[in-house]
C-alpha positions, -999 to 999 in steps of 0.1 A, spaced: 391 209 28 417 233 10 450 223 12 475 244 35 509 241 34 531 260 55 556 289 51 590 274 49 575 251 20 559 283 4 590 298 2 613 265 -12 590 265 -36 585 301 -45 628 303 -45 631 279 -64 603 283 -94 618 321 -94 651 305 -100 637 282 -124 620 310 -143 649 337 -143 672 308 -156 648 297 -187 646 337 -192 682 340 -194 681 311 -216 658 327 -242 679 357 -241 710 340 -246 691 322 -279 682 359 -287 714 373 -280 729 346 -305 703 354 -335 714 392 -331 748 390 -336 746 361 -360 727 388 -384 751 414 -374 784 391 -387 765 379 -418 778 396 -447 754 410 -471 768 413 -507 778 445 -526 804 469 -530 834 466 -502 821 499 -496 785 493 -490 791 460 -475 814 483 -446 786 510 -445 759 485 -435 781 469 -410 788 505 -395 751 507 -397 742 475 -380 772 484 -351 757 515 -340 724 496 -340 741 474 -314 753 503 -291 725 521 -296 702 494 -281 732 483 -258 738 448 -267 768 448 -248 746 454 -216 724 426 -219 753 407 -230 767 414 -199 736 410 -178 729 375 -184 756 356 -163 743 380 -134 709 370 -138 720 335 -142 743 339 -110 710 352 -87 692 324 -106 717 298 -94 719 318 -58 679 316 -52 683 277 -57 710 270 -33 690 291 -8 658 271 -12 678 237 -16 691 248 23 658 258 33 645 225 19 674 201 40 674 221 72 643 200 86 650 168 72 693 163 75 709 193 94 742 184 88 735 184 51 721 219 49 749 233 68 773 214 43 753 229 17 749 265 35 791 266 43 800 257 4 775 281 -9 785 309 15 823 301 6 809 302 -34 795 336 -27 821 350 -14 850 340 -36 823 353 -63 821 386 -48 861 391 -40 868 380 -75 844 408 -86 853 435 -63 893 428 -67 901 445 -99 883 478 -88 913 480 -65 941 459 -83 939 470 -122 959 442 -133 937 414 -117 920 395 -148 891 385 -130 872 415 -147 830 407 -154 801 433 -163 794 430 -123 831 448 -116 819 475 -138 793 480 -118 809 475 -86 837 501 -101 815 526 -112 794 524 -73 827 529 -57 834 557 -81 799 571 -67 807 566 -27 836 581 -31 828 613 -48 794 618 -25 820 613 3 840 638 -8 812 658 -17 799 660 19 829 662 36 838 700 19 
């Protein structure tokens, strides 16, 4: 007899072997991430001047292939990683302690959101510090909304 397990289970354990995954990938990149800029800062030897022409070299390398972006992509990726968890750690508590998964629902909804406002605040408040590769997104969505608004409203 095959064993069947049922949906809720299927879906803890899917959540939470995507998490697992998407966090060792992030972790790899990170490593990755480390090896490419340590060969970018090493100095190879030479003239002053051919020593600052392969390090102009080795920059537009990096924004060509936009470094910057992954760089930026990985606490995201980590921060959906660490999201899927918490989701399948509630789904995982709400048969056997209640109390405990709405504990664990209320903190990471209350995570969530301070995440997001922290995110979304300097789009509208340039001063705020709080800037991360996500408000760059978030700024450059809102830049998009509002031009199709104005756009359709003409």
């Amino acid at each position: 007899m095959a064993y069947k397990s049922d949906t809720i289970t299927v879906w803890i354990n899917g959540l939470w072997v995507v998490s697992l995954a998407t966090s060792l990938v992030v972790a790899l990149a990170a490593v990755l991430v480390n090896q490419w800029l340590h060969h970018y800062t090493s100095l190879p030897s030479g003239t002053p001047g051919a020593r600052s022409h392969i390090r102009h070299y080795r920059f537009m390398g990096l924004e060509k292939w936009r470094v910057g972006v992954v760089i930026g992509l990985l606490p995201i990726i980590m921060h959906i990683s660490l999201t899927l968890f918490f989701v399948g750690l509630i789904l995982f508590f709400v048969p056997l302690q209640t109390s405990l998964a709405w504990a664990i629902g209320v903190i990471t909804v209350i995570v969530s959101v301070l995440y997001l406002v922290s995110n979304v605040m300097p789009v509208f408040l340039p001063q705020c510090p709080y800037q991360t590769p996500l408000t760059d997104f978030v700024h450059y969505a809102f830049l998009a909304a509002s031009w199709i608004s104005q756009y359709l409203s003409t």
